[in-house]
Backbone bond lengths (Angstrom), bond angles and torsions (degrees), N, CA, C in turn:
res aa  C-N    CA-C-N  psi(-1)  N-CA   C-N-CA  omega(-1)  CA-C   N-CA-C  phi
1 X - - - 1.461 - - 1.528 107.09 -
2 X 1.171 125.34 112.28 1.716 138.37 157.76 1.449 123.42 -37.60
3 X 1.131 117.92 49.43 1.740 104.30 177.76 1.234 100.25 -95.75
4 X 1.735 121.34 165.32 1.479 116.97 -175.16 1.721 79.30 -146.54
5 X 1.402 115.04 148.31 1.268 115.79 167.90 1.731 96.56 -115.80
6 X 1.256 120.52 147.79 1.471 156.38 137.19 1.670 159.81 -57.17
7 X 1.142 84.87 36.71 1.533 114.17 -179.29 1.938 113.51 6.79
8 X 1.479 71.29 -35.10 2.076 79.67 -145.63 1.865 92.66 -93.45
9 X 1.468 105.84 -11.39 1.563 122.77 155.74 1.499 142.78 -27.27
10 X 1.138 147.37 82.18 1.435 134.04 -124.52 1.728 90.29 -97.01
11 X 1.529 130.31 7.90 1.435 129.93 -150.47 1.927 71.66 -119.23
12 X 1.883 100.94 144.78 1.412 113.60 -163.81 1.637 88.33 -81.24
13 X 1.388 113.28 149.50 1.705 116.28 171.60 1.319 133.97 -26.45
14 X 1.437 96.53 -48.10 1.860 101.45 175.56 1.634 111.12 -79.50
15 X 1.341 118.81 -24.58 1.550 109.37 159.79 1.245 106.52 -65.53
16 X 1.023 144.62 -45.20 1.427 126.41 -171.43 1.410 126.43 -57.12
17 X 1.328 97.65 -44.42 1.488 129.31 -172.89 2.240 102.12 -71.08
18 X 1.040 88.39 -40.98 1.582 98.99 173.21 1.170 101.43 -82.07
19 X 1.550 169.05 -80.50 1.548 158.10 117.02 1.241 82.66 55.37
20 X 2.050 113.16 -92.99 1.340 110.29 -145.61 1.639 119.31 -56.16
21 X 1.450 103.37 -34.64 1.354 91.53 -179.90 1.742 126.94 -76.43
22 X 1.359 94.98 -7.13 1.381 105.08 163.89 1.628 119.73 -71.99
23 X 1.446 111.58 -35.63 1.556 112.62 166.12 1.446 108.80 -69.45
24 X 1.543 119.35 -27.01 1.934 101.22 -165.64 2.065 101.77 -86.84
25 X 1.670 100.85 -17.41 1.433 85.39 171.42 1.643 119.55 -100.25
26 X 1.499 115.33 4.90 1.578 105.15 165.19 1.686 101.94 -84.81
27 X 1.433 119.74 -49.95 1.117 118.70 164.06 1.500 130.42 -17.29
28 X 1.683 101.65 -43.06 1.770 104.36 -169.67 1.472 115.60 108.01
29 X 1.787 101.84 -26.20 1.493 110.25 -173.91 1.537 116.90 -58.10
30 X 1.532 106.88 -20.64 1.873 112.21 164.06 1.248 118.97 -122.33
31 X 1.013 117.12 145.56 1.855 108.09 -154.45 1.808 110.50 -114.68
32 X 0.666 127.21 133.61 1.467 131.34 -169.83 1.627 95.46 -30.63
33 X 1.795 115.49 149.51 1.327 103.46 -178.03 1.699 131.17 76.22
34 X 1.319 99.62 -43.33 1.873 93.03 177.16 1.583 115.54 -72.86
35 X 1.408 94.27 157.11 1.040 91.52 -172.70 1.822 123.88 -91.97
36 X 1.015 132.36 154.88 1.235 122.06 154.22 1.235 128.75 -112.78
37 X 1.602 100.02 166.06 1.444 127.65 -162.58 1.726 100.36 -22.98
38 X 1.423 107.24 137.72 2.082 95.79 150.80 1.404 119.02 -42.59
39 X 1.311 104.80 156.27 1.709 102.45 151.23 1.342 134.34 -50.29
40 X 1.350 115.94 -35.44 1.326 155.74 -166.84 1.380 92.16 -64.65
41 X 1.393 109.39 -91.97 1.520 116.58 177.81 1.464 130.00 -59.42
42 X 1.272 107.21 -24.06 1.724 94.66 172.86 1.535 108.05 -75.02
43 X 1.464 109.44 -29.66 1.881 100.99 -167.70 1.966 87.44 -68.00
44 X 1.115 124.00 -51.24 1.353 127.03 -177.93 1.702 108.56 -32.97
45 X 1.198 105.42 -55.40 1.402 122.85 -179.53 1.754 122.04 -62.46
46 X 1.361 81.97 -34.27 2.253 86.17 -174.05 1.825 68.57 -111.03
47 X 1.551 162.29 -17.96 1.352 99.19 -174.50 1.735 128.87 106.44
48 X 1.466 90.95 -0.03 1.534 118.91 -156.68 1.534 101.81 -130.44
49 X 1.498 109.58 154.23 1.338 130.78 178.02 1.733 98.72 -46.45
50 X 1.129 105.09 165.55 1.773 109.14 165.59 1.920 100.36 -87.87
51 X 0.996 118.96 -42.77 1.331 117.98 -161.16 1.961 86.78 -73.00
52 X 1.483 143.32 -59.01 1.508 141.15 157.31 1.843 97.00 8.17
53 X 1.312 121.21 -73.41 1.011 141.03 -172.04 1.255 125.16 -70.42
54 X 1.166 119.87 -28.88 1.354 140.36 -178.08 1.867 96.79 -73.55
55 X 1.466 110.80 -58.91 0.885 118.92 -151.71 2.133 94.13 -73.16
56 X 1.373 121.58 -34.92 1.196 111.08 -178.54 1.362 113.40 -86.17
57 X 1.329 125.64 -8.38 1.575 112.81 160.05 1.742 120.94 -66.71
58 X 2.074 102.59 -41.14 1.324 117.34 157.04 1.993 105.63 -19.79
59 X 1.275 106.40 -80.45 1.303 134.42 172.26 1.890 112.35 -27.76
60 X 1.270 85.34 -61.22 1.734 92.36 176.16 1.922 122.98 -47.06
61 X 1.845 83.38 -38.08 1.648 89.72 -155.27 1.657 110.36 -101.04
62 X 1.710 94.82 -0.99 1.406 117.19 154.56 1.464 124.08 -45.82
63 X 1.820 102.15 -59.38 0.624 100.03 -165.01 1.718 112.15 -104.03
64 X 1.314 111.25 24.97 1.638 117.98 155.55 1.945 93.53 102.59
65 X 1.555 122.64 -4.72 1.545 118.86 -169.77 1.819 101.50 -88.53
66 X 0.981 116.97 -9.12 1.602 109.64 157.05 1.259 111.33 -140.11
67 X 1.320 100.35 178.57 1.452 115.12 162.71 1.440 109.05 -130.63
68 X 1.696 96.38 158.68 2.063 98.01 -166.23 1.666 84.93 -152.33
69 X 1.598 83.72 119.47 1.232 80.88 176.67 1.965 102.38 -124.82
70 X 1.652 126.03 149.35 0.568 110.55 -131.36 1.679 96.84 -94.44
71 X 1.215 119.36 142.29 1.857 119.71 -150.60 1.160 129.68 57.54
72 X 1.501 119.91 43.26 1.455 133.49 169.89 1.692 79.34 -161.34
73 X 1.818 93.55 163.46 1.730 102.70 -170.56 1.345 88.68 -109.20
74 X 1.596 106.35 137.33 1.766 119.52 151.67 1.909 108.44 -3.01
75 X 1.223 79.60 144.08 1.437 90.08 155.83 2.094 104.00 -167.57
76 X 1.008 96.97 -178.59 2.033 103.19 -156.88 1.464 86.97 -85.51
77 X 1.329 100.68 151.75 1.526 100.54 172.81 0.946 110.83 -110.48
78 X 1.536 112.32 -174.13 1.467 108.23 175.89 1.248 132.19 -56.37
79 X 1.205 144.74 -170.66 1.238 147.53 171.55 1.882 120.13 -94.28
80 X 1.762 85.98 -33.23 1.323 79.73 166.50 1.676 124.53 -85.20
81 X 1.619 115.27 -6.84 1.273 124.03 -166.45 2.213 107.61 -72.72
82 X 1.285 109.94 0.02 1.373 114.38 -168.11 1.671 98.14 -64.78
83 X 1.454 108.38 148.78 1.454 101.56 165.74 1.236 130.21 -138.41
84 X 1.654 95.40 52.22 1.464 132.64 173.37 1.905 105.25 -91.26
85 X 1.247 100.40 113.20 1.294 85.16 169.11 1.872 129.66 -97.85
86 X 1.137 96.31 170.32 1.725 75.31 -168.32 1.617 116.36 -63.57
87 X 0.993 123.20 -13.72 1.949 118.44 155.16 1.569 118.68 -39.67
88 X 1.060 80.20 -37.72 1.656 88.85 -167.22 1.452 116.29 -82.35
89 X 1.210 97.49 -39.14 1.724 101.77 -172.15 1.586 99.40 -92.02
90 X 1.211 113.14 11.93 2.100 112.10 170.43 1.433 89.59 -107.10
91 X 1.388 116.68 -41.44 1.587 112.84 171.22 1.404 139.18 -37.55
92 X 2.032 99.74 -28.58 1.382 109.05 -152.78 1.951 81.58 -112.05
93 X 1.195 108.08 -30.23 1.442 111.66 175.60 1.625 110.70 -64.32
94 X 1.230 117.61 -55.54 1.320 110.81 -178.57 1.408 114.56 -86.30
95 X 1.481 129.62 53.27 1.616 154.24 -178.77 1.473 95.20 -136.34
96 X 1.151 113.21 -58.04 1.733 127.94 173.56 1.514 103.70 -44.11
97 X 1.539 115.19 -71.18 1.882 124.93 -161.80 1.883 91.43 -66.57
98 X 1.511 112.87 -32.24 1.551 95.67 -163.69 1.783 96.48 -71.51
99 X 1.326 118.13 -37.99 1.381 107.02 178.09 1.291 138.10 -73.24
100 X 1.825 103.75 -1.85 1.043 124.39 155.14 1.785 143.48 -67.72
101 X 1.597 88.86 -31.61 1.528 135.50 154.97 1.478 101.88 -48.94
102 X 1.200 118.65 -76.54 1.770 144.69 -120.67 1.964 78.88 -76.79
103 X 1.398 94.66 -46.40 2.153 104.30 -156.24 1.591 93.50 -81.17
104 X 1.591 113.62 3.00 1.858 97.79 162.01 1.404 96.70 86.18
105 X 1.660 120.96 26.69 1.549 114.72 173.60 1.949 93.19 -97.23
106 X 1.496 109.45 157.52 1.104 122.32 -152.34 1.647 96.39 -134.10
107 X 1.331 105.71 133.15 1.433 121.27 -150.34 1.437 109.19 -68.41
108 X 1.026 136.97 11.69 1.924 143.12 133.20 1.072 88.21 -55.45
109 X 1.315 103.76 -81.29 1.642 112.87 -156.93 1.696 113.82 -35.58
110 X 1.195 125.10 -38.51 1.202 111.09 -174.61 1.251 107.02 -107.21
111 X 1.049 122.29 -19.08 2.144 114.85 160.95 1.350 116.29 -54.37
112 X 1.830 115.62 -20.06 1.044 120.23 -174.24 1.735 110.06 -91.20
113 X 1.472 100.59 -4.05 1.372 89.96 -165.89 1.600 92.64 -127.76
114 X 1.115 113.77 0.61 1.448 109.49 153.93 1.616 129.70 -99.25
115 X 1.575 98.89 -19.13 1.381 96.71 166.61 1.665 112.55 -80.69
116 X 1.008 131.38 -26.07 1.974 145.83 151.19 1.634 113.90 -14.77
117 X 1.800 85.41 -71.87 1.573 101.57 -154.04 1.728 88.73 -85.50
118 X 1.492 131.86 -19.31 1.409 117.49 168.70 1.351 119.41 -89.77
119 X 1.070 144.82 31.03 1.692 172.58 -75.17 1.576 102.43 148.18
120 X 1.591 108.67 -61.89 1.420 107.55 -166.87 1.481 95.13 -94.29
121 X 1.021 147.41 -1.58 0.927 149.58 169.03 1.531 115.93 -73.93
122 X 0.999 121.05 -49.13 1.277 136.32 -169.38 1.867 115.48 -108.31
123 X 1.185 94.63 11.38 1.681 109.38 176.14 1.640 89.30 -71.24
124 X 1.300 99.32 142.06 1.884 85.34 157.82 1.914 103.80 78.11
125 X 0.406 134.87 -23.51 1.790 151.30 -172.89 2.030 117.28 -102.40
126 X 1.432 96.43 -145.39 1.908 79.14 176.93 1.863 102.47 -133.82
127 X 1.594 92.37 76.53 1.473 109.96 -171.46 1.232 91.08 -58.20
């Protein structure tokens, strides 16, 4: 699994680390059901506390993108198991476009960079 952490990053480690795996399963890069890394070995792997990790799967299964069950390792859940409803996730999108607004980006400019990053998102996935 590809995660990279970011020093110079103002988002605390286990958000980041929770982020990425949120990009490798909209992506497709984790597939409903698989499993991921231990705790054990991914902090080994990125370099990080065990609890760092602990705390962004916490995060993950919050928000309905895994399941952890306790003596078996995570794995992705379904797609339908999220328990974001769509209010929420136009909520969290239009917080995103207003700050996109706010920094003087100009509405090419950000159709262009939302049609991009939902492109790479969905490369690899069921474009």
């Amino acid at each position: 699994m590809l995660l990279t952490i970011d020093t110079q990053d103002r988002r605390p480690i286990y958000q980041q680390i929770a982020d990425g795996i949120r990009t490798l399963i909209a992506a497709g890069q984790l597939a409903e059901r698989q499993q991921l890394p231990p705790v054990r070995q991914l902090a080994a792997d990125l370099g990080v506390n065990l609890n760092t990790i602990a705390a962004a799967y916490r995060d993950l299964q919050e928000d309905g993108l895994i399941v952890v069950k306790h003596g078996s390792r995570a794995t992705v859940a379904p797609r339908t198991a999220t328990h974001h409803t769509h209010t929420e996730l136009r909520g969290t999108l239009r917080t995103a476009l207003t700050q996109m607004v706010l920094s003087g980006m100009k509405r090419p400019q950000i159709l262009t960079i939302v049609h991009d990053e939902l492109r790479g998102l969905l490369r690899g996935s069921h474009e």
